[in-house]
C-alpha positions as CSV (number, residue, x, y, z in Angstrom):
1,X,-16.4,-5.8,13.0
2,X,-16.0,-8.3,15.6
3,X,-13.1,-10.8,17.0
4,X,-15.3,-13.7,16.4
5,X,-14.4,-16.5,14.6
6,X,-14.9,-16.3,10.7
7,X,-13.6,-19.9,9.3
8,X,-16.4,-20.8,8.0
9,X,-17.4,-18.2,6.2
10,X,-16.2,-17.9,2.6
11,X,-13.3,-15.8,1.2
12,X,-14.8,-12.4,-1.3
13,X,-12.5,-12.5,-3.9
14,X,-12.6,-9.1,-5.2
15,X,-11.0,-7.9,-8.7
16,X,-10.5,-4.0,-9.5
17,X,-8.9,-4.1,-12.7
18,X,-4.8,-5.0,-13.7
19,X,-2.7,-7.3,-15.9
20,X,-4.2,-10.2,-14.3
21,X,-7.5,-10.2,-16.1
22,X,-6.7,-8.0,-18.9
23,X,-7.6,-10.0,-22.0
24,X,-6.0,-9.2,-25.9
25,X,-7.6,-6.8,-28.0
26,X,-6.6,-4.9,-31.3
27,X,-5.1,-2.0,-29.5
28,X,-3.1,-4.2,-26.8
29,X,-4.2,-5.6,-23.5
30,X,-7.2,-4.5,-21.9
31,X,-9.6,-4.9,-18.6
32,X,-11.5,-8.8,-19.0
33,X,-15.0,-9.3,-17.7
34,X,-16.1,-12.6,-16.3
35,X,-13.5,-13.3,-13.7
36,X,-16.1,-15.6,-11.7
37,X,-16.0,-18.4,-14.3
38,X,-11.8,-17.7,-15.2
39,X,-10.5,-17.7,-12.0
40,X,-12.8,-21.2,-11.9
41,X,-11.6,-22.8,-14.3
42,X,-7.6,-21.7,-13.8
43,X,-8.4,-22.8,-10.3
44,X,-9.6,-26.1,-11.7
45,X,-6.4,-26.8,-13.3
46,X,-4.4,-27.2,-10.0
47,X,-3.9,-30.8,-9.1
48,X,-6.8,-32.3,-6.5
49,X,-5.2,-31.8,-3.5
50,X,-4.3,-28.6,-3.9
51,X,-7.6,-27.7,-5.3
52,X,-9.3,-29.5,-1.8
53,X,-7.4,-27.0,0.2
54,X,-9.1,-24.2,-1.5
55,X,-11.1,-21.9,0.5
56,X,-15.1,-21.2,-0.5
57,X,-15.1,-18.2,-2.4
58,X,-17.2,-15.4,-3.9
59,X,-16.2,-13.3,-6.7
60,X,-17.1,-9.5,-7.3
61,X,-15.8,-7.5,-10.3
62,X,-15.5,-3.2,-10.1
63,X,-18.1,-1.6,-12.5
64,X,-15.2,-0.3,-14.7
65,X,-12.0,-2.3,-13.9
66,X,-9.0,-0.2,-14.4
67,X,-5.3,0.2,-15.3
68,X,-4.0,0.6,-11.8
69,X,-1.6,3.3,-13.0
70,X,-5.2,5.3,-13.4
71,X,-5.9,4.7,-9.4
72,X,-6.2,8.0,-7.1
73,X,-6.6,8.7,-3.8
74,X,-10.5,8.0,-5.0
75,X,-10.5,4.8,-5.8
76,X,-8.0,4.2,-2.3
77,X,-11.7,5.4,-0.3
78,X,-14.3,3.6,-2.9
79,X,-12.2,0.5,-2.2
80,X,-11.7,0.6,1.4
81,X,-15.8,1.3,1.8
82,X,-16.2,-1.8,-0.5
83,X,-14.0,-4.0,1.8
84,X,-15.1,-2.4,5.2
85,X,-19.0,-2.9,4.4
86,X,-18.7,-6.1,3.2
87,X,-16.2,-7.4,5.5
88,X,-18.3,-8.6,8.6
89,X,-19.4,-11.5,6.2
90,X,-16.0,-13.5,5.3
91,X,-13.3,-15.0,6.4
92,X,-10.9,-12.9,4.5
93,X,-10.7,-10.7,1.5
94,X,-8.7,-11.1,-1.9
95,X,-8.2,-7.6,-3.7
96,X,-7.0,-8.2,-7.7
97,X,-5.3,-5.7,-8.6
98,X,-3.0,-3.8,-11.3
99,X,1.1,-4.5,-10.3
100,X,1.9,-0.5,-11.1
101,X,0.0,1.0,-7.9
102,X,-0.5,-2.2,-6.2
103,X,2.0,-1.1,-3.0
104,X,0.0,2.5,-3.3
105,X,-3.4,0.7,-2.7
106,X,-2.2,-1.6,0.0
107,X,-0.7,0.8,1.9
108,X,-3.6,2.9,2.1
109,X,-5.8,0.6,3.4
110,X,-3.9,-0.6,5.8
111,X,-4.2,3.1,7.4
112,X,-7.9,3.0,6.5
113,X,-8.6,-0.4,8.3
114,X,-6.6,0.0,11.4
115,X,-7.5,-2.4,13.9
116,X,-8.7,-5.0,11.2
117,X,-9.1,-8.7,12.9
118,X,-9.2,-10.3,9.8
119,X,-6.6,-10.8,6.3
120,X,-7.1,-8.7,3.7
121,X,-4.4,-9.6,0.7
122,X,-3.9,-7.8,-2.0
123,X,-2.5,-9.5,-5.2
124,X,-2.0,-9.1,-8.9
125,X,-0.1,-10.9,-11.5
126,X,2.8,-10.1,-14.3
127,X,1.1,-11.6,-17.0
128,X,-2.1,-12.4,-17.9
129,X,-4.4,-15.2,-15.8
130,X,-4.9,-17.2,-19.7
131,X,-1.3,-16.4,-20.7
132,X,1.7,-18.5,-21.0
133,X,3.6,-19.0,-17.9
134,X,1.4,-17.2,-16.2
135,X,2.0,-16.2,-12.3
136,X,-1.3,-15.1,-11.9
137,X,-2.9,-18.8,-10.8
138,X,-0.3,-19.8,-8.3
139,X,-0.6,-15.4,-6.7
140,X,-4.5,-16.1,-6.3
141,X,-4.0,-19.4,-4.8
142,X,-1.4,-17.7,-2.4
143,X,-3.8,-15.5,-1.4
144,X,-7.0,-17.4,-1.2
145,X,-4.6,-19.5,1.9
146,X,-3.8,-16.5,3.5
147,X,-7.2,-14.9,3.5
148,X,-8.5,-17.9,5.5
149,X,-5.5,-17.4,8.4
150,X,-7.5,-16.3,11.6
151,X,-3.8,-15.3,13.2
152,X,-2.9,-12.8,10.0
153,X,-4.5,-9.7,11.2
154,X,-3.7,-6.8,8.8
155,X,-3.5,-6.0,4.9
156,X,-0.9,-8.0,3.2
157,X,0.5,-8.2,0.0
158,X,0.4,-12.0,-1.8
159,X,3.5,-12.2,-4.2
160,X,5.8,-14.7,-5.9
161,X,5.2,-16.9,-2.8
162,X,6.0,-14.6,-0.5
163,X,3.4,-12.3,2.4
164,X,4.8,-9.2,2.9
165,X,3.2,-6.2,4.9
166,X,0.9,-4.2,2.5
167,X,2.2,-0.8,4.1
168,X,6.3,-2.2,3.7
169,X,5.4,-2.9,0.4
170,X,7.4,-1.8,-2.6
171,X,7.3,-2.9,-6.2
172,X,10.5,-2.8,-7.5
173,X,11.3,-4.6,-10.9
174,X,9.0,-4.3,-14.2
175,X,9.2,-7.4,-15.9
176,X,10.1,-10.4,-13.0
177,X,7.9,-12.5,-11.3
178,X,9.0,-11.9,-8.0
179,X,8.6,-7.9,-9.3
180,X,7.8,-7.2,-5.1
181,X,9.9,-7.0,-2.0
182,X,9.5,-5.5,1.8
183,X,13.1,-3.1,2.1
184,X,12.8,-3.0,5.4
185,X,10.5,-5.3,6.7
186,X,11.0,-9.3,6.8
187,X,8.4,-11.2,5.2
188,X,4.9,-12.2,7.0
189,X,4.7,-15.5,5.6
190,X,5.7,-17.2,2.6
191,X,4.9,-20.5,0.4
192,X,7.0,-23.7,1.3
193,X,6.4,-26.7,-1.1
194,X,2.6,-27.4,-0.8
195,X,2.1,-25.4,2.4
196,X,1.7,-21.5,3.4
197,X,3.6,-20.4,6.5
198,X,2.7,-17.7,8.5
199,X,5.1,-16.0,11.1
200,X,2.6,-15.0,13.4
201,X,5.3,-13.0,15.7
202,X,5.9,-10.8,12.7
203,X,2.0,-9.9,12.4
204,X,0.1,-6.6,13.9
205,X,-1.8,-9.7,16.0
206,X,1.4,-10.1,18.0
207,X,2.4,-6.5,17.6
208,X,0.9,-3.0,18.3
209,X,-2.4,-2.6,16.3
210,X,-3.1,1.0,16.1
211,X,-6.4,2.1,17.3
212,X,-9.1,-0.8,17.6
213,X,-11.1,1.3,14.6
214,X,-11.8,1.8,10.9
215,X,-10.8,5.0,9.6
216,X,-12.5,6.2,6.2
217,X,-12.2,9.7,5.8
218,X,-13.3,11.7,3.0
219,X,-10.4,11.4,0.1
220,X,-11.7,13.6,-2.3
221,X,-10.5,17.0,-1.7
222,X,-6.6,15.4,-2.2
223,X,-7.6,13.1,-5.3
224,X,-6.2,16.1,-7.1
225,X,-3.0,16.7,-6.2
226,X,-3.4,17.6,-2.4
227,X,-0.3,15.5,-1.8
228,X,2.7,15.9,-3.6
229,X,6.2,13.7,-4.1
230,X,9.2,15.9,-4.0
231,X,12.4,13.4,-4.9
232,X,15.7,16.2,-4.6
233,X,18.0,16.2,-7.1
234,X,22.2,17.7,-7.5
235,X,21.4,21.3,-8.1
236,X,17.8,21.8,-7.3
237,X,17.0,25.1,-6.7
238,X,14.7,27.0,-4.1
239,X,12.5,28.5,-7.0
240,X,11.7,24.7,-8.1
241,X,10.4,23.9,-4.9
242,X,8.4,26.8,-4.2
243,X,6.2,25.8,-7.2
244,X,5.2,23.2,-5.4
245,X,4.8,24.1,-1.8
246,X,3.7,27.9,-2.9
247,X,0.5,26.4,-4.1
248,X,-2.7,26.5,-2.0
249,X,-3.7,23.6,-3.7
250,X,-0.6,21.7,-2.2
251,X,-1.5,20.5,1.5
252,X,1.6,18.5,1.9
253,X,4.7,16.9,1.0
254,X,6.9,13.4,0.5
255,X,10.3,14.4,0.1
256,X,13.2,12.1,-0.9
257,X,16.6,13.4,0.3
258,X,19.6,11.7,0.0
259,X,21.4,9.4,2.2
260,X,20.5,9.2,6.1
261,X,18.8,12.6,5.2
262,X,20.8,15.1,3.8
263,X,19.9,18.0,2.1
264,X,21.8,21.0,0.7
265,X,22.6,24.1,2.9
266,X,20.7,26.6,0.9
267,X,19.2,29.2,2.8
268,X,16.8,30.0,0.4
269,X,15.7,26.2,0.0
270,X,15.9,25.4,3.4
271,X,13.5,28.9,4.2
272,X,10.5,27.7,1.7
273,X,10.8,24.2,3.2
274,X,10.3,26.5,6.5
275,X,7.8,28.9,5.3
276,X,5.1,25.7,4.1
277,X,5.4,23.9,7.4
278,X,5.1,27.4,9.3
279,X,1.7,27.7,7.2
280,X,0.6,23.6,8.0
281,X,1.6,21.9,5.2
282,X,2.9,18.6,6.5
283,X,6.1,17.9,5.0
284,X,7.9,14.4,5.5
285,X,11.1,12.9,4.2
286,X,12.6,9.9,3.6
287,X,16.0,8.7,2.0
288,X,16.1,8.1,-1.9
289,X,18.2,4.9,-0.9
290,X,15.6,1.7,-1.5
291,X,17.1,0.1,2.2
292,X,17.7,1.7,5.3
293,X,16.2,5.1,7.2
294,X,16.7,9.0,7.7
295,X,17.9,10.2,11.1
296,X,17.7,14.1,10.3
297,X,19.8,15.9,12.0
298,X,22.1,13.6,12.6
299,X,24.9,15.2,10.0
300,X,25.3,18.9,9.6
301,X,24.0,18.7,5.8
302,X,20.5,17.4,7.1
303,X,20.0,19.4,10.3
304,X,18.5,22.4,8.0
305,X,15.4,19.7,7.8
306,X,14.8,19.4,11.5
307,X,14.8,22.9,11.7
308,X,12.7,23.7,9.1
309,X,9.6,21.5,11.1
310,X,10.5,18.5,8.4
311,X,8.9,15.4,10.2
312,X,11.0,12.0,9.8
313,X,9.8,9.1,8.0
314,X,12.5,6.7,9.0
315,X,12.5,3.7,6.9
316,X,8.9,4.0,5.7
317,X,8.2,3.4,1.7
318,X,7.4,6.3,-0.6
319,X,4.2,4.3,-0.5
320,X,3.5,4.0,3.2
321,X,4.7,8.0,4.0
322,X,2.6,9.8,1.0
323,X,-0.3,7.3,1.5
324,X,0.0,8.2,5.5
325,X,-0.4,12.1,4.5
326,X,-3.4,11.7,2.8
327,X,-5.2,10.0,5.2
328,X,-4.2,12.5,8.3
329,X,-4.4,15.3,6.0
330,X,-8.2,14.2,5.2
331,X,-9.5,13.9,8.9
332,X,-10.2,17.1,11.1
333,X,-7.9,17.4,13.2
334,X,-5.2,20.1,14.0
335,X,-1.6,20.2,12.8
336,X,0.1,19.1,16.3
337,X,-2.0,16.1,16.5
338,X,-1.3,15.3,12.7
339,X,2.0,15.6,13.1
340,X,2.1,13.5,16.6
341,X,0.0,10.7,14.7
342,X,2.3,10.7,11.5
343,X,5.5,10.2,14.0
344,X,3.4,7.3,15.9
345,X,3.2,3.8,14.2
346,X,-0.6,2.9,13.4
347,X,-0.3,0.1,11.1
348,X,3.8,-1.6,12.2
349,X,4.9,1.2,9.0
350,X,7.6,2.9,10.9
């Protein structure tokens, strides 16, 4: 990668599978093929001055487009080694993709292309790109804008008209348009009558960057299950978690506590939350509450977590904290320095 300047170069428009180019079939909705010649002609349908503004653009298609509620930590590295090797060559990337993992995906790239000089926007669509009232047209055209912004820096998430960070990311209705939001995170840019606004101050250009590097670690020793999403519930019981954590197979953990990060004063719980951190599993919580962060230790009821080696994820997403886990728990290093580098921001996620 360099900082030079990519304008002129077109926009690689790539499409991995989701609602937006599923086409009918006798048992339902399924993957579509020829997105090239679809996204074309739906393109073609926006009124001429819109359609002037466009961006160039080439378009790839996976070799097996998927549901995105099918995507693993796999797909997360196969994806970020198609962006990062074909990256040096456009302006900007577009990433079509399935609404149901979409914040997942986002997320971990952003980790994976730290230091990126260049937008890479993921989108997707509720409904069909040939369907009714579809959103899918007016997402893509979002994004293709953004993709060509030389101050936009980062991986972003193209929306309902809005830019939001790809790692603040959260889907969070099934069936509305605007089905995405940022908790705790303003938006990046957004669409305002004809025009797309970006807020550059907002951006990783203007902010810290992380390191000036790709990282693409091996994902496929945690495809698996090496991470696991722990969300506490009223009565859970120290037996229950141990057949998570007691698992060799478990490396770490996201756990969801409740409130500003309270969990219950069980000595037995609170001991097996001790015992996997003693043994390096890297264990992180956040609050079950959509808005707002953890402080643990801050009330009596959550102090069992700072002394059990719980690391906080303040107001990260489920998204941005178990996505984080998998990609320090995949690079060789040791469990202070993962544990130093999950507490440091590297992409503006905490």
């Amino acid at each position: 990668m360099t900082t030079s300047s990519s304008a002129d170069r077109p926009v690689l428009i790539l499409y991995v599978g989701g609602t937006l180019g599923m086409v009918a079939s006798p048992r339902g909705l399924t993957a579509g093929d020829n997105m090239d010649s679809r996204l074309r002609s739906a393109l073609a349908t926006l009124p001429p001055t819109r359609q002037a503004h466009l961006p160039a653009f080439v378009v790839e298609e996976a070799d097996k487009p998927i549901d995105s509620s099918a995507a693993t930590a796999s797909d997360w590295q196969r994806l970020g080694h198609t962006i990062a090797k074909a990256l040096p060559d456009y302006a900007g990337v577009v990433v079509l993709h399935g609404t149901d993992t979409l914040a997942w995906t986002a997320a971990s790239l952003a980790y994976q292309f730290q230091g990126l000089d260049r937008p890479v926007i993921v989108t997707g669509a509720m409904l069909p790109l040939e369907a009714p009232d579809s959103d899918a047209l007016a997402n893509v055209e979002l994004a293709l804008h953004f993709a060509t912004e030389p101050r936009l820096q980062e991986v972003a998430v193209a929306f309902a008209d809005k830019l939001f960070r790809g790692v603040c990311t959260r889907k969070l209705h099934s069936e509305a348009a605007d089905a995405f939001a940022s908790p705790n995170y303003p938006l990046l840019g957004e669409r305002v009558g004809d025009d797309t606004v970006l807020y550059p101050a907002r951006g990783l250009e203007a902010q810290q960057r992380g390191a000036p590097r790709f990282e693409l670690p091996d994902y496929a020793p945690l495809a698996a299950g090496g991470v696991a999403r722990i969300v506490l519930w009223p009565g859970i019981q120290a037996w229950q978690l141990a057949a998570w954590l007691e698992d060799d197979r478990v490396q770490g953990a996201l756990l969801e506590v409740w409130g500003g990060g309270n969990v219950p004063e069980d000595p037995a719980l609170l001991g097996m939350l001790a015992k996997a951190t003693g043994e390096g599993k890297l264990l992180a919580a956040i609050s079950q509450c959509t808005q707002g962060s953890v402080a643990i230790g801050q009330y009596a009821a959550g102090q069992g977590l700072a002394e059990a080696g719980v690391l906080s994820g303040d107001g990260m997403t489920p998204e941005a904290v178990l996505t984080k886990l998998v990609h320090l728990l995949a690079q060789p290093m040791d469990d202070r320095e993962r544990r130093r580098r999950f507490l440091t921001p590297l992409v503006g996620e905490r």
